[in-house]
MIVO-37112 format. One record per residue (C-alpha): x, y, z. Coordinates in nm, 4 decimals. Example, Ala and Ser with C-alpha at 12.3 -4.5 7.8 and 13.67 -1.06 7.14 Angstrom:
<nodes>
node east = 1.2300&north = -0.4500&up = 0.7800
node east = 1.3670&north = -0.1060&up = 0.7140
</nodes>
This chain:
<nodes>
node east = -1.0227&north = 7.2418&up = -1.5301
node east = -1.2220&north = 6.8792&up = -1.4738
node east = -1.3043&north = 6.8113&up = -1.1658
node east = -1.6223&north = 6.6356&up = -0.9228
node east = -1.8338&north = 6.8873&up = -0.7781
node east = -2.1695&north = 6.7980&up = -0.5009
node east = -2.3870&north = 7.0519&up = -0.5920
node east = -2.6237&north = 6.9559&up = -0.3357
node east = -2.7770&north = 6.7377&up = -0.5182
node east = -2.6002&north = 6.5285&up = -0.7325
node east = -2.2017&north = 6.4786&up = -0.7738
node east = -2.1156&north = 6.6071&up = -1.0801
node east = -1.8330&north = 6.5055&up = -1.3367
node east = -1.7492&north = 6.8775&up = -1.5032
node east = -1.4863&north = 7.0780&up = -1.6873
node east = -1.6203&north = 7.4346&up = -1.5043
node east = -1.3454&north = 7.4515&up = -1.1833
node east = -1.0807&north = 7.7181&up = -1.1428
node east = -0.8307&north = 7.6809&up = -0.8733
node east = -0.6547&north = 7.9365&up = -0.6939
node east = -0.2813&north = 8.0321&up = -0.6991
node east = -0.1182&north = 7.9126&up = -0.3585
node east = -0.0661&north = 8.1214&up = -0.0777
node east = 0.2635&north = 8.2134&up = 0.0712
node east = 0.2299&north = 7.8804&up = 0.2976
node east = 0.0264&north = 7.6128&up = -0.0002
node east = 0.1093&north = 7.4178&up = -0.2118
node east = -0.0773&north = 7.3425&up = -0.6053
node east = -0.0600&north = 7.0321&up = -0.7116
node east = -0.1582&north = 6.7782&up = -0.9940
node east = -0.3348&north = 6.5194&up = -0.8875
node east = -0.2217&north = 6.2378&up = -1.0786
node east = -0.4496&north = 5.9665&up = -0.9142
node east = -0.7048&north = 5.9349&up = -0.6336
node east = -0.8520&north = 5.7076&up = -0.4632
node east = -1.2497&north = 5.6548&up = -0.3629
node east = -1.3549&north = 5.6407&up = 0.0065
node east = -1.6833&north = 5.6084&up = 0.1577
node east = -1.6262&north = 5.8995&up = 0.3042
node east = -1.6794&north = 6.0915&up = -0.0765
node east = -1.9756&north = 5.9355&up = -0.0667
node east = -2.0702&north = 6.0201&up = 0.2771
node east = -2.1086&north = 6.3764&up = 0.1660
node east = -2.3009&north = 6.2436&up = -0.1542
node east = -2.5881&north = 6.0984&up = 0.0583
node east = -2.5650&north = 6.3249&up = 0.3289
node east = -2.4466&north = 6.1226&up = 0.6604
node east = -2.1717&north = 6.4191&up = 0.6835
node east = -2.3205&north = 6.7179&up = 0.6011
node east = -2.1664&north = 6.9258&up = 0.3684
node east = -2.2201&north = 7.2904&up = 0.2385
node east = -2.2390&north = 7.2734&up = -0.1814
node east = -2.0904&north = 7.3599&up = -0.4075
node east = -1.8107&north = 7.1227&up = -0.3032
node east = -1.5127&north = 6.9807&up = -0.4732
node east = -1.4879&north = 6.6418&up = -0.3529
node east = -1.1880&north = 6.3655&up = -0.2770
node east = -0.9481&north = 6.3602&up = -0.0251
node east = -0.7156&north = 6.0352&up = -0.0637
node east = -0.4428&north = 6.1949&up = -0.3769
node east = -0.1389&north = 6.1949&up = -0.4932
node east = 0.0295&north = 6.4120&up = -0.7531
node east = 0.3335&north = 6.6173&up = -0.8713
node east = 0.4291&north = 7.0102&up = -0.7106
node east = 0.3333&north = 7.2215&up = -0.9598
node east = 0.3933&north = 7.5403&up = -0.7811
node east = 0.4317&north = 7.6614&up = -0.3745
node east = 0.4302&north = 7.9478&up = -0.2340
node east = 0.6880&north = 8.2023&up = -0.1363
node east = 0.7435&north = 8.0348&up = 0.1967
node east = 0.7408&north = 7.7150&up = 0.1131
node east = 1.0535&north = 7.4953&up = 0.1701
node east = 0.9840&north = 7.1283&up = 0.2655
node east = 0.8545&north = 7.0742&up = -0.1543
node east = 0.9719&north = 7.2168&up = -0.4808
node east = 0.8137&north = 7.1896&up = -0.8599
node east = 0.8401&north = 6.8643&up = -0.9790
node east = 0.8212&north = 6.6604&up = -0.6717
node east = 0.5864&north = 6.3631&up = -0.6067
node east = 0.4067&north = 6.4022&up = -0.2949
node east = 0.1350&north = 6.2377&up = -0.0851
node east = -0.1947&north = 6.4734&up = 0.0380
node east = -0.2671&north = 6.4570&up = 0.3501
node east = -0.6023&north = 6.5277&up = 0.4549
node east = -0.4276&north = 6.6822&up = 0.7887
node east = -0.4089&north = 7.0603&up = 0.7988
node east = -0.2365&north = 7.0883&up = 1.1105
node east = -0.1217&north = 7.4377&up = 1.2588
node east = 0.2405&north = 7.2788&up = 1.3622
node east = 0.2390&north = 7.5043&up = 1.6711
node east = 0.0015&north = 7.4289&up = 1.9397
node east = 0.0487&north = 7.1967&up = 2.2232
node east = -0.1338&north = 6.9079&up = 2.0269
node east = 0.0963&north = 6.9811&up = 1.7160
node east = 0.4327&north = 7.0297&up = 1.9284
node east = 0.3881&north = 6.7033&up = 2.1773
node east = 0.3426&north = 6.4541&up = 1.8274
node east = -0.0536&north = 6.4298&up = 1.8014
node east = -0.1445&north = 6.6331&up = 1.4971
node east = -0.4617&north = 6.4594&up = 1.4926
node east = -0.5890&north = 6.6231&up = 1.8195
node east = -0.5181&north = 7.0089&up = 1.6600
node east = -0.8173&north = 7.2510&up = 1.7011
node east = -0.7192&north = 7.3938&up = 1.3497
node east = -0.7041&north = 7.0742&up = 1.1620
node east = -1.0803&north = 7.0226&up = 1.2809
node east = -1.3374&north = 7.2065&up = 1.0332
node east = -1.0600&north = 7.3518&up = 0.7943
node east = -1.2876&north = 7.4607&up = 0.5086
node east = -1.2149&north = 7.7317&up = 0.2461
node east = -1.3206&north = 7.7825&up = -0.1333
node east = -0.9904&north = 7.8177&up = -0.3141
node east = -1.2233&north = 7.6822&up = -0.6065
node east = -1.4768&north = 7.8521&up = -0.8190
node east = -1.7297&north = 7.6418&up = -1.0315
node east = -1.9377&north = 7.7730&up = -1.2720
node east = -1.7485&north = 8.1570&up = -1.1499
node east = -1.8497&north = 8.1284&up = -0.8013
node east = -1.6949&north = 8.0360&up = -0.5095
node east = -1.6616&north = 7.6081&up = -0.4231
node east = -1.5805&north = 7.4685&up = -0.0789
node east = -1.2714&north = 7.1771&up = -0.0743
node east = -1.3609&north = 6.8593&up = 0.0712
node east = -1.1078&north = 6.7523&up = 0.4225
node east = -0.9211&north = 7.0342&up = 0.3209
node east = -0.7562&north = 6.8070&up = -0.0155
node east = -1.0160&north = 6.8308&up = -0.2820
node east = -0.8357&north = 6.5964&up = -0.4805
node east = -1.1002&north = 6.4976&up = -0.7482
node east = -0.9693&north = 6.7855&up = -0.9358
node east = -0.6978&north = 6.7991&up = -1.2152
node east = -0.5061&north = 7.0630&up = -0.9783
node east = -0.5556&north = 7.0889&up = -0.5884
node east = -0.4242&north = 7.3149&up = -0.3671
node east = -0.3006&north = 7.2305&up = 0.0203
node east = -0.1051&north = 7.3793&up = 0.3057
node east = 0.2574&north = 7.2739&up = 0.3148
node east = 0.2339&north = 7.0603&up = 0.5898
node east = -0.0467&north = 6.8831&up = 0.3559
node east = 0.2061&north = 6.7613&up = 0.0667
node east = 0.4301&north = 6.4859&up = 0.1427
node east = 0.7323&north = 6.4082&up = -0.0522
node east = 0.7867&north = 6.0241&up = -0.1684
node east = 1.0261&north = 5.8791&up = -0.4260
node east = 0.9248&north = 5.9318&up = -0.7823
node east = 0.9581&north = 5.5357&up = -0.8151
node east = 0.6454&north = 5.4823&up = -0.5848
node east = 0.3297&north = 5.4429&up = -0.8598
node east = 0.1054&north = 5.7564&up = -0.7903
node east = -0.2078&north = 5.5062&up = -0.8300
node east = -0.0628&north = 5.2877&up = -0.5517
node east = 0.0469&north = 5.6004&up = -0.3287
node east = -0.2403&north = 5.7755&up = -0.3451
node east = -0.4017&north = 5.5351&up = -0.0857
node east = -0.1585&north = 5.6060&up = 0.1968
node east = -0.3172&north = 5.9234&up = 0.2066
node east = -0.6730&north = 5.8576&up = 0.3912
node east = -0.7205&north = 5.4691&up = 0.4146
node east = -0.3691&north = 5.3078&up = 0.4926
node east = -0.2790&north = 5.6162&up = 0.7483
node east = -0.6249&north = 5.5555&up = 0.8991
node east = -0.6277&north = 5.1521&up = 0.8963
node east = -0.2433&north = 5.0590&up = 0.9532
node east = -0.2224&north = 5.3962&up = 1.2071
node east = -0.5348&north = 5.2405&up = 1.3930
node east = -0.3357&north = 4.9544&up = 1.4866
node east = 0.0780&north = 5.0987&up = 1.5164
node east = -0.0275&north = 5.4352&up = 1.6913
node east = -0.3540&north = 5.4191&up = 1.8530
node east = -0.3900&north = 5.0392&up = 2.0179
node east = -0.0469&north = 4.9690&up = 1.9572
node east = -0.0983&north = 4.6209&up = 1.8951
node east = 0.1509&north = 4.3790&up = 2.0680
node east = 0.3398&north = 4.0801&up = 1.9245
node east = 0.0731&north = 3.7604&up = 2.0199
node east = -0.2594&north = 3.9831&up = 2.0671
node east = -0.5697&north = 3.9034&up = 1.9162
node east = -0.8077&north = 4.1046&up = 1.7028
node east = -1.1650&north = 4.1277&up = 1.4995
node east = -1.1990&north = 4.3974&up = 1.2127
node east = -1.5633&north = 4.4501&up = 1.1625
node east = -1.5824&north = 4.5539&up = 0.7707
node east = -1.3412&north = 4.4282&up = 0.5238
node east = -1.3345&north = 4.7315&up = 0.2898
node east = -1.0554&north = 4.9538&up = 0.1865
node east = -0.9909&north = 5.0437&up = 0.5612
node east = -1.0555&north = 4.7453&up = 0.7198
node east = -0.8067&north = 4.5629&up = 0.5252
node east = -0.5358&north = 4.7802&up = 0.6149
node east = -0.6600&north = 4.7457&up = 0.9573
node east = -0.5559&north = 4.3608&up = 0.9424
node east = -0.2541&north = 4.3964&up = 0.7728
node east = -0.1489&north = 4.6872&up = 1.0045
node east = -0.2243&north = 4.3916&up = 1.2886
node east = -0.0052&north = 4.1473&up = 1.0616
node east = 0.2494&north = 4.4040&up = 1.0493
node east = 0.2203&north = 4.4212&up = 1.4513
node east = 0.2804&north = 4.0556&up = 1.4756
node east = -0.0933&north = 3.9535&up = 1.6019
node east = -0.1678&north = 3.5979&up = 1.6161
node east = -0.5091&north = 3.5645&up = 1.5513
node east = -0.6825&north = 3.7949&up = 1.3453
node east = -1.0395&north = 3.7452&up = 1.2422
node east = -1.2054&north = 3.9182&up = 0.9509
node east = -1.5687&north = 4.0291&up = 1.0104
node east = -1.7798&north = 4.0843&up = 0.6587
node east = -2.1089&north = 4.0379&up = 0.5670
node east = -2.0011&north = 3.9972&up = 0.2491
node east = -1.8904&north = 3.6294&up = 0.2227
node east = -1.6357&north = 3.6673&up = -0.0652
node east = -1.4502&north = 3.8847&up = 0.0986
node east = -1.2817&north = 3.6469&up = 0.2931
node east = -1.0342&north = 3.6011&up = -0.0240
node east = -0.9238&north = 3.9548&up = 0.0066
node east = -0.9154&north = 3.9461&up = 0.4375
node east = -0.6664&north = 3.6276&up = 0.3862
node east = -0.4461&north = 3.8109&up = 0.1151
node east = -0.3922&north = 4.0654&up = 0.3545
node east = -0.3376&north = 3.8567&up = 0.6549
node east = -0.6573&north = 3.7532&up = 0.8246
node east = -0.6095&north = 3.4045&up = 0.9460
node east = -1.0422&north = 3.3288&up = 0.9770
node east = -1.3222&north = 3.4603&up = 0.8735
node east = -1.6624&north = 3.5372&up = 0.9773
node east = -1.9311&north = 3.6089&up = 0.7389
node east = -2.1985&north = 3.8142&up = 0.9401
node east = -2.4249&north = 3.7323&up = 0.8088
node east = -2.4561&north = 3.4486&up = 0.9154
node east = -2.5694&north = 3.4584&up = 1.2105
node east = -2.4492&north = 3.6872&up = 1.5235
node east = -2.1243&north = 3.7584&up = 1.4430
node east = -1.9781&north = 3.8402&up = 1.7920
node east = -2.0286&north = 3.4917&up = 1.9179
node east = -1.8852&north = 3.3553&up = 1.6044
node east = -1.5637&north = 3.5654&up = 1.6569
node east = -1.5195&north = 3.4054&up = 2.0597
node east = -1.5893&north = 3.0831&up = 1.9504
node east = -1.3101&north = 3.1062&up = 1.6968
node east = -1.0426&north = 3.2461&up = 2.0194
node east = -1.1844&north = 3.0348&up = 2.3140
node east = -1.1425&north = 3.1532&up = 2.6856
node east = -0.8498&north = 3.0373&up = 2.9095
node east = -0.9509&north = 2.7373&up = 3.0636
node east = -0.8620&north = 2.8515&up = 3.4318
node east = -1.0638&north = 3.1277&up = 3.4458
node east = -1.3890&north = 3.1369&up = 3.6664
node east = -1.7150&north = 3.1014&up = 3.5737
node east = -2.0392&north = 3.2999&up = 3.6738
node east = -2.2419&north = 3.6002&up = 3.5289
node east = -1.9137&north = 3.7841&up = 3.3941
node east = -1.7167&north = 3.4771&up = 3.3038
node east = -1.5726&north = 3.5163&up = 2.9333
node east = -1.7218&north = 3.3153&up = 2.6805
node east = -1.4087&north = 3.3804&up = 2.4512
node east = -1.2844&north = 3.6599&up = 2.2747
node east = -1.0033&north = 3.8880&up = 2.1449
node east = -0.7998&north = 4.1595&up = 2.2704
node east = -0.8858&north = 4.4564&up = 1.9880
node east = -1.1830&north = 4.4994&up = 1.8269
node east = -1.1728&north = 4.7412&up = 1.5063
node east = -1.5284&north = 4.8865&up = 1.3896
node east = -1.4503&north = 4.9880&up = 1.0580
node east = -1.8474&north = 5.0507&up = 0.9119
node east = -1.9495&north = 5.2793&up = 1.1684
node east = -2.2827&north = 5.1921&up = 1.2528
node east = -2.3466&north = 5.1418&up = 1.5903
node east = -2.4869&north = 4.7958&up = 1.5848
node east = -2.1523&north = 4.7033&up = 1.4391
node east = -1.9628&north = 4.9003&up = 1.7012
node east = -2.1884&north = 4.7233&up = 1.9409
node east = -2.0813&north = 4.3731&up = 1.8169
node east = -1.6762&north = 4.4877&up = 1.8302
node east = -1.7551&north = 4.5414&up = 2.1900
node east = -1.9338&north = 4.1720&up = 2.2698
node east = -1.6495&north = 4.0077&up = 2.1077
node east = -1.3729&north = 4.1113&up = 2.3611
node east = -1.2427&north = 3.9057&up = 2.5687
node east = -1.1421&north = 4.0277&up = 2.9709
node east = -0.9001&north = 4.3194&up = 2.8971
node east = -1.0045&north = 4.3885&up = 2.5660
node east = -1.0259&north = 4.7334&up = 2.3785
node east = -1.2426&north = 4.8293&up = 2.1020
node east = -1.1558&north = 5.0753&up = 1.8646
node east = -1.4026&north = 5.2392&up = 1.6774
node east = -1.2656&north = 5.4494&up = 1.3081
node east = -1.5870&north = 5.4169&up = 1.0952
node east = -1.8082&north = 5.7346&up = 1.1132
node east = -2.1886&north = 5.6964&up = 1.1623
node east = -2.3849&north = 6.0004&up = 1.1579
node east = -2.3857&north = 6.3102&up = 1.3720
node east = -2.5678&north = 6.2032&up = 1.7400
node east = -2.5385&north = 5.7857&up = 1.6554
node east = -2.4878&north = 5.6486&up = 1.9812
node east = -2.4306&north = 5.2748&up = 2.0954
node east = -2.5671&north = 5.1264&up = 2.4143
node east = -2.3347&north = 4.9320&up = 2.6226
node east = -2.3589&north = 4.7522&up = 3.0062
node east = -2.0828&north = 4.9786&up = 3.1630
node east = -2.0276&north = 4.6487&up = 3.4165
node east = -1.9334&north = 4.4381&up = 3.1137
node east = -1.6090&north = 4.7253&up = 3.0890
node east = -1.5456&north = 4.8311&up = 3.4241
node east = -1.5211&north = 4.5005&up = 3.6420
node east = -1.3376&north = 4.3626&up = 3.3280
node east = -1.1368&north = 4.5973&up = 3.2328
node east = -1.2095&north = 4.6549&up = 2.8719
node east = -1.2258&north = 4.9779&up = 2.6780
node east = -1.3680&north = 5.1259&up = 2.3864
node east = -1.1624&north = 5.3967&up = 2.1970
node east = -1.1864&north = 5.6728&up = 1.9163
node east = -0.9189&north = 5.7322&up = 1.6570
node east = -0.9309&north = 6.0116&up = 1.3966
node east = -0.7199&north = 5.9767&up = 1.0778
node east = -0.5403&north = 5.6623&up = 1.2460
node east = -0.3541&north = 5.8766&up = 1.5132
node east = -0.1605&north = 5.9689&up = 1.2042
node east = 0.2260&north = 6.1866&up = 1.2248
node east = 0.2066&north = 6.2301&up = 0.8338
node east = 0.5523&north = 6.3410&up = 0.7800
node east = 0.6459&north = 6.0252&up = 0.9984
node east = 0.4125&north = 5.7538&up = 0.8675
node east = 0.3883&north = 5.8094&up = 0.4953
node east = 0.7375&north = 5.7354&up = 0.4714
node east = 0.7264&north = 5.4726&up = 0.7295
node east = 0.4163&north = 5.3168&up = 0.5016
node east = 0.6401&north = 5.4104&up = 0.1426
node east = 0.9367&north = 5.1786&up = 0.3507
node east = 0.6974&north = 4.9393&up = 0.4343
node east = 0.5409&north = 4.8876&up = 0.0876
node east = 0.9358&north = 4.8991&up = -0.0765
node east = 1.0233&north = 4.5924&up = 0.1338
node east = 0.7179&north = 4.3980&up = 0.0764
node east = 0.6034&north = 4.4344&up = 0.4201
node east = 0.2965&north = 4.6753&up = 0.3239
node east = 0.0756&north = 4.5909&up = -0.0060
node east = -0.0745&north = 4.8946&up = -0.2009
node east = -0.0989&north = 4.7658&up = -0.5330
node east = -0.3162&north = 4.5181&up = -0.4257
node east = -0.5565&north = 4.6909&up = -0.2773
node east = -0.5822&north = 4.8541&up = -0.5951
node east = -0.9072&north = 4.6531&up = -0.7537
node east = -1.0541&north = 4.9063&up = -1.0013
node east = -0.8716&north = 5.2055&up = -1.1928
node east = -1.0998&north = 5.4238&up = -1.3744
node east = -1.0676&north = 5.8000&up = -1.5768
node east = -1.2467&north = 6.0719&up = -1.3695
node east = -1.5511&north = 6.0373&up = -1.6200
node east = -1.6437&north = 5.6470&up = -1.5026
node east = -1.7045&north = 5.7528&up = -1.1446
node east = -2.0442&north = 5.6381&up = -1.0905
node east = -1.8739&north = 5.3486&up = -1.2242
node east = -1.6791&north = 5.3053&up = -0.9395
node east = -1.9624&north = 5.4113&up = -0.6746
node east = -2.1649&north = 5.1247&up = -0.8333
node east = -1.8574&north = 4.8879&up = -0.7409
node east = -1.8310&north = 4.9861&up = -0.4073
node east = -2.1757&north = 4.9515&up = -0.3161
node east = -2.1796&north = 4.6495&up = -0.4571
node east = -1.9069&north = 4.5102&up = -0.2109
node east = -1.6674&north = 4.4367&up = -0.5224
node east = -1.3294&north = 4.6442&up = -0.4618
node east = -1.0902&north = 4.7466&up = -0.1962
node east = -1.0742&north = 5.0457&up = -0.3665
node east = -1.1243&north = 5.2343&up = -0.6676
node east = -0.8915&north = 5.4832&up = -0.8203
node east = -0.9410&north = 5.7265&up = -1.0358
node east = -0.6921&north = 5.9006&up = -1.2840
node east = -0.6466&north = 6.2019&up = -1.4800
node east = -0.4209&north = 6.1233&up = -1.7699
</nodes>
């Protein structure tokens, strides 16, 4: 079976995998198409550390091949979403609607793989740079055979995380203002998540200059090319102060009411948080390494009132929001083909890493036909 293994050293293209039968609770499927995420290649150059070997990917989609005894929500044959959430379904986390927040899902690491004939770790519990995966049940998502698996396969890790960044975790309002800092695969579904929320003004944050194309596309209505100069003044120049406000040491210069760090570095995270205005929120998804911390004047929050949140996985209800997001794409509302900007074979992916650091696609997909 092909598949891409991190040996440790290097990420490996190779036709040496085995995958396990499921369990009574799993689910094996074929991955049909995958998308790339920095967060593959986070394991790659070791910012999330990783024990090898490991089969890598965690943004699929595919068709049931076989489930397990127990199994009832998926049959054979079925198209389904992964989601990289292995939730328990029972605790008080699971039960009250925040699957995210489930002790279980954390850390969920097996080796229903063998490479080479010995054991190999999955990868966010998906492991969906293989030709067959196998998941939990509450990991495989049904969607209509009529949604293209290349297209799909990104509601799995980046839509979930952008668009549920901005529907379940700041629950934008209609007329709020926002900045997304990084206009990459997440970052755009960030700002159309916001367009989808009705936002007013949303400012794209890149400092990659031709990516203001892309920001617009998806509903940005500026642009700020950071590197350009410091990018949090730019952003409260572009969403001026109320005139009636007072002035003195605190007085806002300007600003918007969400913030979305999507790089996850903490100078970036740092810069979300200078361009709030009074009552503003920042929300920080990108991950930075282990121990990164971000230095902030706690009076510049607490005497006006903003806030700086975490979100994991966009706050995501999987079995609610991928078919919320496979609605929203089916009435035009959500775009997935578009972000779409580079299909390759599982062989080209250095290919596709080359792209993406490079700045040149949304995202990359890989296939296995």
């Amino acid at each position: 079976m092909r598949g891409i293994v991190f040996d440790g050293h290097e990420a490996l293209v190779t036709d040496a995998l085995e995958v396990q039968d499921p369990g009574p609770k799993e689910v094996q499927i074929r991955t049909v198409a995958a998308g790339v995420c920095h967060s593959d290649l986070s394991v790659i150059d070791g910012t999330i550390p990783f024990p090898p070997p490991v089969v890598l990917g965690h943004e699929g989609a595919g068709v049931v091949e076989a489930v397990g005894s127990e199994v009832r929500s998926v049959k054979p044959g079925d198209h389904v979403v992964v989601a990289t959430l292995a939730s328990c379904g029972t605790c008080r986390a699971c039960s009250t609607g925040h699957p995210t927040r489930c002790r279980r899902s954390l850390g969920n690491v097996s080796t229903p793989f063998t490479y080479e004939g010995r054991p190999a770790y999955n990868f966010a519990a998906a492991s969906v740079f293989a030709e067959r995966t196998v998941v939990q049940e509450v990991q495989a998502v049904r969607i209509p055979a009529d949604v293209p698996l290349t297209s799909a396969c990104l509601i799995g890790c980046g839509v979930l995380t952008g668009v549920g960044a901005v529907l379940n975790r700041a629950r934008v309002r209609p007329g709020e203002t926002a900045a997304v800092f990084g206009v990459g695969g997440v970052g755009l579904n960030v700002i159309q998540g916001l367009r989808i929320a009705g936002a007013t003004r949303i400012v794209g944050v890149d400092t990659v200059a031709a990516k203001e194309e892309l920001a617009r596309q998806f509903g940005a209505t500026d642009f700020v090319d950071a590197s350009a100069g410091d990018a949090a003044e730019r952003v409260r120049a572009l969403v001026p102060p109320d005139r009636d406000r007072a002035s003195g040491a605190l007085a806002p210069t300007g600003g918007v009411t969400w913030a979305f760090d999507c790089v996850g570095h903490p100078a970036v995270l740092r810069s979300a948080l200078d361009s709030l205005d009074w009552g503003g929120t920042a929300v920080a998804i990108g991950i930075p390494p282990r121990g990164a911390e971000v230095a902030v004047d706690v009076n510049a929050l607490a005497y006006v009132d903003r806030g700086l949140l975490g979100n994991r996985y966009g706050s995501a209800r999987p079995h609610h929001d991928i078919p919320l997001m496979v609605d929203l794409y089916q009435t035009g509302r959500l775009l997935l083909d578009e972000l779409v900007t580079l299909t390759r074979p599982l062989t080209a992916f250095g290919e596709v890493i080359d792209e993406m650091h490079a700045g040149r696609v949304a995202r990359g997909v890989l296939t296995f036909d």
